[in-house]
C-alpha positions as CSV (number, residue, x, y, z in Angstrom):
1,X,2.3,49.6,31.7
2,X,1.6,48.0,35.0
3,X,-0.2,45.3,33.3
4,X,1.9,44.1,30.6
5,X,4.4,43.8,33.5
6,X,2.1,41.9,35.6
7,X,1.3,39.6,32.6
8,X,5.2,39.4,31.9
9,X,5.8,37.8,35.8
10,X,2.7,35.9,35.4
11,X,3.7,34.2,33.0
12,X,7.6,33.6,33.8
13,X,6.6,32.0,36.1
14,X,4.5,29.4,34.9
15,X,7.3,26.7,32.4
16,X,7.5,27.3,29.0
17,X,6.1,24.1,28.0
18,X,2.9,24.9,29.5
19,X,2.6,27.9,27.2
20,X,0.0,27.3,24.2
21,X,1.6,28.9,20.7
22,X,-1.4,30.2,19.1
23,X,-1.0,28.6,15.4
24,X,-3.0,30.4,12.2
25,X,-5.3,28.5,10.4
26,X,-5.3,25.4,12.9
27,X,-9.0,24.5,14.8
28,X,-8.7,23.4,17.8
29,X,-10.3,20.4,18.6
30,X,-12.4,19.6,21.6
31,X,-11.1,16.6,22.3
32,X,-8.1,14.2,21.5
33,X,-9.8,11.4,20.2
34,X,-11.2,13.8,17.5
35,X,-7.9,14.0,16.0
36,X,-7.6,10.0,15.6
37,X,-10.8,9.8,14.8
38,X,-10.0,12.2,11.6
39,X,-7.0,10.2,10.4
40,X,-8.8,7.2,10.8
41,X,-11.4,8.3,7.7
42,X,-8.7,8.7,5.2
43,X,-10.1,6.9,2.1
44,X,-9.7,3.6,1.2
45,X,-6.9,2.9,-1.1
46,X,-8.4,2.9,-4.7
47,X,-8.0,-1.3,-6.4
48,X,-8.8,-2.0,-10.2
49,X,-12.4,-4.2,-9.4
50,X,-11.0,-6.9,-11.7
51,X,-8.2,-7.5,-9.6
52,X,-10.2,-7.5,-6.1
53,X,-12.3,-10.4,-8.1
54,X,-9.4,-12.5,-9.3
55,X,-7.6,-12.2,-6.2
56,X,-10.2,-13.1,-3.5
57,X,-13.3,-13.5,-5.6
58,X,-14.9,-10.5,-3.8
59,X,-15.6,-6.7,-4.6
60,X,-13.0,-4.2,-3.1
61,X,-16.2,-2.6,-0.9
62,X,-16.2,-6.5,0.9
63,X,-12.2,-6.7,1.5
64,X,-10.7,-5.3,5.2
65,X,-8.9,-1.9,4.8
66,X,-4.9,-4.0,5.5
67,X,-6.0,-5.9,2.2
68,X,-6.9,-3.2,0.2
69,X,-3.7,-1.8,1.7
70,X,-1.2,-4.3,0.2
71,X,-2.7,-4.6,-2.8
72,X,-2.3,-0.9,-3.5
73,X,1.5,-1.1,-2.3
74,X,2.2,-3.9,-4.4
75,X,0.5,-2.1,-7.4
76,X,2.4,1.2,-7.2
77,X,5.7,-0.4,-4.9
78,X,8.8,-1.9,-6.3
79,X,8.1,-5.8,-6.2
80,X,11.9,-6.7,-6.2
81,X,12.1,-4.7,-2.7
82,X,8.8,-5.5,-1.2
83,X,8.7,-8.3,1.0
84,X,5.9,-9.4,3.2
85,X,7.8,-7.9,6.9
86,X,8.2,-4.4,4.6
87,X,4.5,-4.2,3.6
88,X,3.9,-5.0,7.6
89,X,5.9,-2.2,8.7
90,X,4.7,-0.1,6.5
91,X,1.1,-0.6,7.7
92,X,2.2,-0.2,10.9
93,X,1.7,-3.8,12.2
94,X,3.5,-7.2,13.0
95,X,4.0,-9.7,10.2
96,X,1.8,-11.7,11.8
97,X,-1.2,-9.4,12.3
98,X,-0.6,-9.1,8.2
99,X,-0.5,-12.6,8.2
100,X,-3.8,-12.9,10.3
101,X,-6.0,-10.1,8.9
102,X,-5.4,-11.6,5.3
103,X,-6.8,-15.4,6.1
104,X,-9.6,-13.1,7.6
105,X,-10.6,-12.2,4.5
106,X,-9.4,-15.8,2.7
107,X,-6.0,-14.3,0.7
108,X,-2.5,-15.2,1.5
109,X,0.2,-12.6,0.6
110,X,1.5,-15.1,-1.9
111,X,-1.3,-15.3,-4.1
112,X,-1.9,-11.1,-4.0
113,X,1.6,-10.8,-4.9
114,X,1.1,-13.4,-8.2
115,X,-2.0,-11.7,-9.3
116,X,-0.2,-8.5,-8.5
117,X,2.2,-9.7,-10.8
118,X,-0.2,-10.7,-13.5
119,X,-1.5,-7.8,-13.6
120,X,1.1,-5.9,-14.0
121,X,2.9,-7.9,-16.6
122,X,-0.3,-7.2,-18.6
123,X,-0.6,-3.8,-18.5
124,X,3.1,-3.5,-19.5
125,X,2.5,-5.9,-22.6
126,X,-0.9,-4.0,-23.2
127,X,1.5,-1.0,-24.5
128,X,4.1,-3.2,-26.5
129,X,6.3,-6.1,-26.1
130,X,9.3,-6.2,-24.0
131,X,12.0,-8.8,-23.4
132,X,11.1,-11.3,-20.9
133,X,14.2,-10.0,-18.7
134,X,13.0,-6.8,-18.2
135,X,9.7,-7.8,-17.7
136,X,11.0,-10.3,-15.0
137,X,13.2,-7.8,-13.1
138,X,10.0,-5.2,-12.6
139,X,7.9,-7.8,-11.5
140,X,10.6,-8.5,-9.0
141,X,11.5,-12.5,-10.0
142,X,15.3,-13.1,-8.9
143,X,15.6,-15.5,-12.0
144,X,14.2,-15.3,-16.0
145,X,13.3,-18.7,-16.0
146,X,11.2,-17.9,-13.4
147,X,9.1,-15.4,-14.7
148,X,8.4,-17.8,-17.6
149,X,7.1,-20.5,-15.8
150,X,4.6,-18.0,-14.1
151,X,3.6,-16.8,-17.3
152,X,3.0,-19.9,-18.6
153,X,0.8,-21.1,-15.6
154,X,-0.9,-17.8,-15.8
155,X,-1.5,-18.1,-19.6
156,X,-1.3,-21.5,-20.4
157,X,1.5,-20.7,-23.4
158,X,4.7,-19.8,-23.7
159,X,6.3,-16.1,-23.5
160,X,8.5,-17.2,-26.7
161,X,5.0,-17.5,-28.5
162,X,3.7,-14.2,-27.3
163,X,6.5,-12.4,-29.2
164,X,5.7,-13.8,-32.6
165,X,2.1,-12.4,-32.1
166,X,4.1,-8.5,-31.8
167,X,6.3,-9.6,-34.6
């Protein structure tokens, strides 16, 4: 009885927020660095290969983790939304670090978001058409027109043409 009282004062009068909660299941970890070093191995975001070659000629294996990055937010994000100073803050870095750490490895945001694009219009069309509208708002263009220009650059023919080959 003694000593749980003599715990009791000992420890009233040390602050609470030098108490340790003891927490189940949790390891502790001998040193802080370990924990960064743990979050800093989460896997590499997973890129189709074809679109790693298109976009900077390269294998995803040879692009910088902040490319892989915005390809994969591009690929799964809402393109009308994302802009370049969103993709930034959601890596956790300036616009110009994104900016920078692209050239590094020879892209531009512009040109990942038009293959991004591509790509994505072709998988859409891969399952049946759609009207060029609805095709244009997913991809994010502001205007129709401009989604058929794209489409023609990126095909060489028109979108018009494309639906006679579903009808």
């Amino acid at each position: 009885m003694k000593n749980a009282v003599s715990q009791t004062a000992n420890t009233a009068s040390v602050p609470l927020y030098v108490h340790r909660v003891p927490t189940k299941g949790s390891t502790s970890l001998a040193h802080p660095w370990d924990t960064l070093q743990q979050q800093s191995q989460t896997p590499l975001p997973q890129v189709p290969l074809e679109l790693c070659v298109r976009i900077s000629d390269r294998a995803p294996h040879e692009l910088s983790r902040t490319s892989l990055s915005v390809i994969d937010l591009l690929l799964t994000g809402d393109l009308l939304r994302l802009r370049s100073e969103e993709i930034a803050d959601t890596l956790h870095i300036s616009p110009t670090t994104l900016r920078r750490r692209l050239r590094s490895d020879g892209i531009n945001y512009q040109s990942i978001l038009d293959h991004v694009r591509r790509h994505r219009c072709t998988v859409m069309l891969e399952k049946r058409w759609l009207p060029g509208k609805c095709i244009a708002w997913e991809l994010g263009y502001a205007e129709v027109n401009s989604f058929y220009r794209a489409f023609r650059r990126w095909t060489g023919h028109n979108y018009s043409d494309l639906k006679q080959l579903y009808i």
